[in-house]
N, C-alpha and C positions, 0 to 999 in steps of 0.2 A: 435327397435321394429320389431315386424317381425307376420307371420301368419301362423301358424301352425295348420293343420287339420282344417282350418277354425275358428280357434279361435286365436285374439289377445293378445301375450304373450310378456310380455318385462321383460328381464333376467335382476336381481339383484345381488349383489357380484359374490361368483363363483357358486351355486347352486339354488338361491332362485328364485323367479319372483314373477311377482304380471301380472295376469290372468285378463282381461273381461269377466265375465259371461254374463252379461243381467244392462240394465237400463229402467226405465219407466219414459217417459217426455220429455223435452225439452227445449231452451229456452223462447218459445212462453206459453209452461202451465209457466212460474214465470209469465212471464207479463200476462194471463190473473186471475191468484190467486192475483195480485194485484187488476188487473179494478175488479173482482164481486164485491170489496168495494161499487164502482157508480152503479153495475147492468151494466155493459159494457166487450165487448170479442173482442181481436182483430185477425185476423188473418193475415197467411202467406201472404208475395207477393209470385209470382212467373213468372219465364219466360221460354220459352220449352229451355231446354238443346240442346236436337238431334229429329232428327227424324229416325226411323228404319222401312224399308218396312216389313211385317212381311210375307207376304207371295205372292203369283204371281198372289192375285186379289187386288194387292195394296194396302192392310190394312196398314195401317202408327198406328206404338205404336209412344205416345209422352215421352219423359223425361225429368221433370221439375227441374228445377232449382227453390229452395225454399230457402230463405233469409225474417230476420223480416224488417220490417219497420223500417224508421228514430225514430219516435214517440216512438217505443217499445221498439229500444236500448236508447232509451234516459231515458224511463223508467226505463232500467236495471241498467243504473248509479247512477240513482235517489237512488230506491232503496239500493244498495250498499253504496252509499256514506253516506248516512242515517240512515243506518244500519236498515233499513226492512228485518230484516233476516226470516219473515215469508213464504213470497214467494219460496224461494231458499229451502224452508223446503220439498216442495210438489216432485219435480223428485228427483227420490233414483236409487242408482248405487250398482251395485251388483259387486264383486271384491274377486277373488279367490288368498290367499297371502302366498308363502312360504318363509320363514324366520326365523334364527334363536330365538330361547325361547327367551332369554336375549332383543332382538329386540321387539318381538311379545309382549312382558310384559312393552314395553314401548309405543307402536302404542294402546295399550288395555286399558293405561289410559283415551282415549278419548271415553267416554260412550255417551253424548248426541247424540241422533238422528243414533246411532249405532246398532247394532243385529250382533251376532257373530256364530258362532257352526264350533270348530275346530278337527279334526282327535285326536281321543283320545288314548293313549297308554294303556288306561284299556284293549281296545279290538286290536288295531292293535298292530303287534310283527315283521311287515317286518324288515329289516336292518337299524338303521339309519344311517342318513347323516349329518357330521358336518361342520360346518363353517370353512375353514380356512384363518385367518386374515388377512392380511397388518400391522403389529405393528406401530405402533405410539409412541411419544414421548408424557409424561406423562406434565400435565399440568404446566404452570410457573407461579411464582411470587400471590402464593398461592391459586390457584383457588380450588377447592372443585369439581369438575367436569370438565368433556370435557378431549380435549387431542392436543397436539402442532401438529405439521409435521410429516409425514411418518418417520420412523428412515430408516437412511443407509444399504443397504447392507452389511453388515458386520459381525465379528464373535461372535458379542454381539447380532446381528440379528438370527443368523443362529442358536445360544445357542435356543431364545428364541421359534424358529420353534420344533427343536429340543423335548424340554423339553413339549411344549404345544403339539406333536404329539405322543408323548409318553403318555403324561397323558391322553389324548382322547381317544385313542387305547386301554390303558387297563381298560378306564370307558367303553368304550366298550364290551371290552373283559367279563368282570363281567358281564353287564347286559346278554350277553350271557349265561355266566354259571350258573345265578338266573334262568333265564327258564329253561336251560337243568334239573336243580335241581326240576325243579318242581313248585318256586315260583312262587305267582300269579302275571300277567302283571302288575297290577294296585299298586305291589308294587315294584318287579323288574326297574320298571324305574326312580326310584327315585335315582339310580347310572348313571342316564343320564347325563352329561355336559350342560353347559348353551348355547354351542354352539351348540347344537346338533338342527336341520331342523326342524321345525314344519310346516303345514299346517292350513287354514281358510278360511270359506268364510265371507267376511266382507260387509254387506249393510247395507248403511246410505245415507243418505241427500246427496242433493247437499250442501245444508248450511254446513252437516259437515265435510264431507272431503274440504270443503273451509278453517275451522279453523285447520284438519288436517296440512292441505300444507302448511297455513301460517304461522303456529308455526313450522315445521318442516324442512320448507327449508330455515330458518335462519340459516344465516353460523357458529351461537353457537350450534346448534342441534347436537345429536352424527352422525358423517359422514356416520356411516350405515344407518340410518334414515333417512338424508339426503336422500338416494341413492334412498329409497322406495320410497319416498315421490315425487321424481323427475319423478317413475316411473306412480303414480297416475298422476302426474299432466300431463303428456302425453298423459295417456288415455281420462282425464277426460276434458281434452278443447280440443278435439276433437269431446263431444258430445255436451259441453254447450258453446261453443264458445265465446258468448256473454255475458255470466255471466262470466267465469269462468273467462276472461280478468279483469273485477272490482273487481271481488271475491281475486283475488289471483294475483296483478297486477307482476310481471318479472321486 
């Protein structure tokens, strides 16, 4: 994870990342979307962090240290364990995700409590950017999905570089020469590869990138997904600390 220009980016495969834009909430709004049930609110404790002189007639700034209550993480378990997935509905996380199609077309099955709008190729014609893989060995002992271990270095690996960079390269090369020809973007990209970089901004719930990460960072998921998925859940229990522990237990 790291911070760039002032914004929180954690790089995925070899080009993708998944961005912090913006979140509204907290762990203190689930606990109090639960108490309006009684007509009750609870709020923050707090204790001063530091103290800073701010100037030479001794103005002291304070810095608080803010943590919920026993009673409200206990709530937050409650909730969770219970499956009160109402609460968890109210703080939304805004997340900016670049990622290959093929990935992006499986993260976009998750509609509930989601909003999307991604970088369209009708109007954008910059360069693209593709994915290049880690090959894998193909599933065993009949599975219909997923994939075994990383394959070896080797000249059945090097084939496979090979042959996958070559056919990128001139699905590439085509969509260049649909525009130079004049065709229009919105159909020129249809010679795009499945690996080829998409971007989105994605906001949704807290509730739903909880069911995101939970179904995602099982170790049957495809391991690209995996990889996004690990990058949300970095961002995202960093804001909701306390939920996100019940939500999405490690």
């Amino acid at each position: 994870m790291k911070n760039e220009s002032d914004k929180l980016v954690v790089s995925v495969l070899d080009k993708g990342h998944v961005e912090y834009v913006d979140h509204m909430g907290s762990d203190l709004l689930v606990v109090n979307a639960a108490r309006v049930s009684f007509a009750k609110e609870s709020e923050f404790d707090y204790d001063i962090k530091e103290e800073i002189d701010v100037d030479s007639r001794s103005v002291t700034e304070h810095r608080y240290n803010f943590r919920l209550k026993e009673k409200d993480k206990k709530l937050i378990s409650y909730l969770a364990k219970h499956q009160h997935w109402t609460p968890f509905a109210h703080p939304q996380i805004c997340l900016r995700i670049k990622a290959p199609i093929s990935i992006r077309t499986q993260l976009f099955k998750h509609k509930v409590g989601f909003v999307e709008n991604e970088i369209s190729r009708r109007y954008v014609t910059e360069e693209p950017e593709v994915y290049n893989p880690r090959w894998r060995d193909k599933p065993t002992n009949g599975a219909k999905q997923g994939s075994e271990d990383f394959m070896e270095y080797d000249d059945n690996y090097n084939y496979c570089n090979l042959g996958y960079n070559s056919a990128t390269e001139h699905a590439l090369g085509m969509y260049r020469s649909l525009l130079a020809k004049g065709v229009a973007p919105e159909q020129a990209r249809f010679v795009l590869p499945q690996g080829t970089y998409t971007e989105w901004f994605w906001t949704g719930s807290l509730a739903a990138y909880a069911r995101v990460c939970k179904l995602r960072l099982d170790p049957h998921a495809q391991w690209e997904v995996r990889e996004y998925a690990k990058a949300m859940d970095s961002i995202i229990s960093k804001l909701f600390p306390e939920s996100w522990t019940v939500l999405v237990p490690t």
